[in-house]
DOBA-216561 format. One line per 2 residues: number of its first residue (from 1); for each residue x, z, y of C-alpha. Coordinates in Angstrom, 1 decimal. Layout:
NUM> X,Z,Y ~ ...
END
This chain:
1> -33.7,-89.5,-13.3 ~ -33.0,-90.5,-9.4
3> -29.7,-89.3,-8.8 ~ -29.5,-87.6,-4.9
5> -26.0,-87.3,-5.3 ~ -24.1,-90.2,-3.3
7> -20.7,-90.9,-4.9 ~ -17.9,-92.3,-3.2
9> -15.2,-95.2,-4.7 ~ -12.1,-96.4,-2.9
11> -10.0,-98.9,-4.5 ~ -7.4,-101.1,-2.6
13> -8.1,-104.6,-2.5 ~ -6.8,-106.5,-5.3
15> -7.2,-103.9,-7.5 ~ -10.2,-103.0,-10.1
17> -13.2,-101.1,-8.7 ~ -15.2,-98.5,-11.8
19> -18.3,-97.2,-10.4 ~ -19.4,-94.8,-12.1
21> -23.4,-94.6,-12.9 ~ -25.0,-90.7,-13.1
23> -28.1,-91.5,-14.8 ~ -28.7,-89.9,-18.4
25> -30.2,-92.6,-20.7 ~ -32.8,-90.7,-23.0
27> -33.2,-93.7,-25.6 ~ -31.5,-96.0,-27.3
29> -29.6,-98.6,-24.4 ~ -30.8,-101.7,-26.1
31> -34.4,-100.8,-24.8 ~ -33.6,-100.5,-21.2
33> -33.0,-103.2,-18.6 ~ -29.8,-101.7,-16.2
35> -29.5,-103.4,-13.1 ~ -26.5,-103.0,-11.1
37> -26.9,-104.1,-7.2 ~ -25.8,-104.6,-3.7
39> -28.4,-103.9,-1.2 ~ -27.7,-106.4,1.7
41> -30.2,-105.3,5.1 ~ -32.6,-107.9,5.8
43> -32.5,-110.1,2.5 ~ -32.5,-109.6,-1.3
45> -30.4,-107.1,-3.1 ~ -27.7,-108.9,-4.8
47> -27.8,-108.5,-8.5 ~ -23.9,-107.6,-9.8
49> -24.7,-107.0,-13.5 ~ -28.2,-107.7,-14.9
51> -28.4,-106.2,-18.8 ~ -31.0,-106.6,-21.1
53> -31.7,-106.1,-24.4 ~ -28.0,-104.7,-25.1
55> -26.8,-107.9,-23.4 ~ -25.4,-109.1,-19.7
57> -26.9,-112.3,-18.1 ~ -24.2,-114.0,-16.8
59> -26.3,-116.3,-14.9 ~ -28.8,-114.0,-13.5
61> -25.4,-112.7,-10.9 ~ -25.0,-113.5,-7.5
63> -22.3,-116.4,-7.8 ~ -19.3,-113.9,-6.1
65> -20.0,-111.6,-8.7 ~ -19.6,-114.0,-11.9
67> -16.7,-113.2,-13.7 ~ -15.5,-110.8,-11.9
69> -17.9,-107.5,-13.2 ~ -18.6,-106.1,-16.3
71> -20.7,-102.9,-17.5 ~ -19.5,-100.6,-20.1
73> -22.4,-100.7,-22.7 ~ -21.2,-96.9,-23.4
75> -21.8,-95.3,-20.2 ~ -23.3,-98.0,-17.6
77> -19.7,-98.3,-16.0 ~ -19.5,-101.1,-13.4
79> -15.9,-102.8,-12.7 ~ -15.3,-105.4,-10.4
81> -12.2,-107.1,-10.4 ~ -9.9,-109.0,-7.7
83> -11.8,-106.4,-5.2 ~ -12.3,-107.6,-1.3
85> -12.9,-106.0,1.5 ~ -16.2,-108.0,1.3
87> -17.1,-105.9,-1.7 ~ -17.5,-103.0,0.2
89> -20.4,-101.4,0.7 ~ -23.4,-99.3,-1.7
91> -24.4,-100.1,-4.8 ~ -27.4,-99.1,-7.0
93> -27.3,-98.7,-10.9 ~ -31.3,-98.7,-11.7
95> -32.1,-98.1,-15.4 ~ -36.1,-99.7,-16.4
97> -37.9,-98.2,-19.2 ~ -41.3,-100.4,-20.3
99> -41.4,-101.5,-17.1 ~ -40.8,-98.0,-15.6
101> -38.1,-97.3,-13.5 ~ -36.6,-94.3,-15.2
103> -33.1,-93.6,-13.3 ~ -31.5,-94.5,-9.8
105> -28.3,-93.4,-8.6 ~ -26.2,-95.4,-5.5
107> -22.3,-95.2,-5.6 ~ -20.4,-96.1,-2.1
109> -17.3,-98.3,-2.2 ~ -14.8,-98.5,-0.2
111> -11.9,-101.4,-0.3 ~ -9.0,-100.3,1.9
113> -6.1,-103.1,3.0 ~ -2.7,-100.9,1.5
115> 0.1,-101.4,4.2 ~ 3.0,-102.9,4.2
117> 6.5,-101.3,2.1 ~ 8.1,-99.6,4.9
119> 11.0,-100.8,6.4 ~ 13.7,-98.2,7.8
121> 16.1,-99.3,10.4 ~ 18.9,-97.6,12.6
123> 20.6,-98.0,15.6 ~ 24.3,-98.4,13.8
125> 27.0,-101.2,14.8 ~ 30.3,-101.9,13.5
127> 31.2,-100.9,17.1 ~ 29.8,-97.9,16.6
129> 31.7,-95.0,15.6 ~ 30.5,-92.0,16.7
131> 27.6,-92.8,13.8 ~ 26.9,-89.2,13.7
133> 24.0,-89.0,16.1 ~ 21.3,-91.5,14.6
135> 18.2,-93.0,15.4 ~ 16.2,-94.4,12.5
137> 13.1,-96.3,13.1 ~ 10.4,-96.8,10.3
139> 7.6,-99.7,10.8 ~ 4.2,-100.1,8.0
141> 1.8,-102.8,9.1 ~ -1.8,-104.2,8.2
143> -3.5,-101.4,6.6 ~ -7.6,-101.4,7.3
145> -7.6,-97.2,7.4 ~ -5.9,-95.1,10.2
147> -2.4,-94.1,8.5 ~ 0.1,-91.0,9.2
149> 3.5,-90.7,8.8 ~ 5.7,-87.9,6.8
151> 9.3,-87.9,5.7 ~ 11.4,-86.1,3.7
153> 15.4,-85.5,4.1 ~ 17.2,-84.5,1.1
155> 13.3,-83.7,-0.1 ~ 12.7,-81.6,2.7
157> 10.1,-82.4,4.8 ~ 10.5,-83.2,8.5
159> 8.6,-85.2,11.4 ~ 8.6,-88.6,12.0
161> 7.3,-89.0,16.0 ~ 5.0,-92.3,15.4
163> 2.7,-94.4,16.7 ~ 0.0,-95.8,15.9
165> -1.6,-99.6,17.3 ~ -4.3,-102.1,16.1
167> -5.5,-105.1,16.7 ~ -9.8,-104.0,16.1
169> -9.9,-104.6,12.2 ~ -5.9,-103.6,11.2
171> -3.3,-100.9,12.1 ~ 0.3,-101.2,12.3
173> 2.4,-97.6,12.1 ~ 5.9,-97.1,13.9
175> 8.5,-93.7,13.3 ~ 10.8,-92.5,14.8
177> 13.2,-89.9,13.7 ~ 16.5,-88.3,15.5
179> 19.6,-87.5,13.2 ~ 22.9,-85.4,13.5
181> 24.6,-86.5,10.7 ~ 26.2,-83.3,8.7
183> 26.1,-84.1,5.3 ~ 24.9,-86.7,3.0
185> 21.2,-88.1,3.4 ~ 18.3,-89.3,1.5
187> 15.5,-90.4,3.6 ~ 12.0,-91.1,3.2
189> 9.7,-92.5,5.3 ~ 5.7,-92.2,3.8
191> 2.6,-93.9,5.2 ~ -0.7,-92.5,4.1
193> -4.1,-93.9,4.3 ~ -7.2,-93.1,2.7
195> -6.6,-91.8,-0.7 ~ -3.5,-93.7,-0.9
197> 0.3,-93.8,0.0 ~ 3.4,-96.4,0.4
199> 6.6,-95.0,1.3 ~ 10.6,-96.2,1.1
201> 14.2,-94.4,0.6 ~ 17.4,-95.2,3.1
203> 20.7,-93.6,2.1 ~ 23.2,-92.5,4.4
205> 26.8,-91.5,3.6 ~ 28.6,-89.2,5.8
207> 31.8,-89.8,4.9 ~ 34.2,-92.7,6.4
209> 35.2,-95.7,5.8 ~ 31.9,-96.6,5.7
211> 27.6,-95.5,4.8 ~ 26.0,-96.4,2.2
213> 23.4,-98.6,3.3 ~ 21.8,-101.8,2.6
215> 24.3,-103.4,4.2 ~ 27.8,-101.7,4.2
217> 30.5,-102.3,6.9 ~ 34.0,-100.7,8.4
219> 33.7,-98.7,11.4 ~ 36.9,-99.6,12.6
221> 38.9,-97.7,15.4
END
């Protein structure tokens, strides 16, 4: 059974990669030969799992594939381990019957770079008292996928302005967001990419002698 269907994987790097493989096995798995592998344009396919017999070859991997993938004898199941973005790209599960290719099915991968924590900061002195009217800045670097930025205040959303920059294979994200301090705040700053999110939490106390920050200090008059 050729699977049309393309499926799509992404997994951040370092993480473990499952792709999935759509093919229904009419017989008993011991008398296939499943191949899992990575077609690379202009030379050989690189073979990621090689099973025969009810077994995996070890040796019969491409050398950055040993160790680091597995099939699940129970339904064909390919992990990959330690991901890189060099792992990226289409794979092919192919089932062989008697010397008969009976099944095909390709999955895509994706390996995304995760950003960076964020990292609030504000525009506050201990020279500073009129500390109602803030400025908080919130800075996410080195993801591989374009990001966006949301917030929440109090768990109500509102709009960080941000920018976004790169230097051709990364991006680096920087917020910023206006305050008029009337009350006590919890803010977050979220960075999404992909299928993924980081984000970070910055309390602010409205009340003298002092916020409630990383750092705490007197605003003294």
């Amino acid at each position: 059974i050729l699977s049309q269907e393309l499926t799509k994987v992404a997994v951040q790097a370092g993480d473990e990669a499952k792709l999935p493989c759509k093919i229904t096995i009419g017989a008993s798995l011991e008398s296939y030969y499943i191949y899992w592998q990575k077609p690379i344009p202009g030379n050989s396919d690189m073979v990621v799992i090689s099973f025969k017999n009810g077994k995996e070859f070890e040796s019969e991997k491409d050398k950055s594939y040993k160790n680091r993938s597995k099939i699940d004898n129970q339904n064909l199941t390919l992990s990959i381990s330690s991901v890189t973005i060099n792992d990226s790209g289409t794979y092919k599960c192919i089932a062989i019957l008697q010397n008969h290719r009976e099944g095909e099915a390709s999955i895509d991968l994706s390996v995304i770079t995760p950003f960076s924590k964020p990292i609030i900061l504000d525009n506050l002195s201990s020279e500073r008292c009129d500390s109602t009217n803030l400025t908080l800045r919130c800075l996410s670097h080195g993801g591989s996928s374009r990001p966006e930025m949301f917030g929440f205040i109090n768990k109500k959303a509102v709009n960080w302005t941000s920018t976004v920059t790169s230097n051709k294979t990364l991006f680096n994200i920087t917020g910023t967001l206006h305050l008029n301090m009337t009350e006590n705040m919890l803010v977050e700053c979220l960075v999404r990419f992909s299928d993924f999110h980081v984000s970070t939490n910055y309390s602010l106390s409205k009340f003298p002698p002092f916020y409630v920050k990383a750092i705490l200090f007197y605003c003294i008059t």
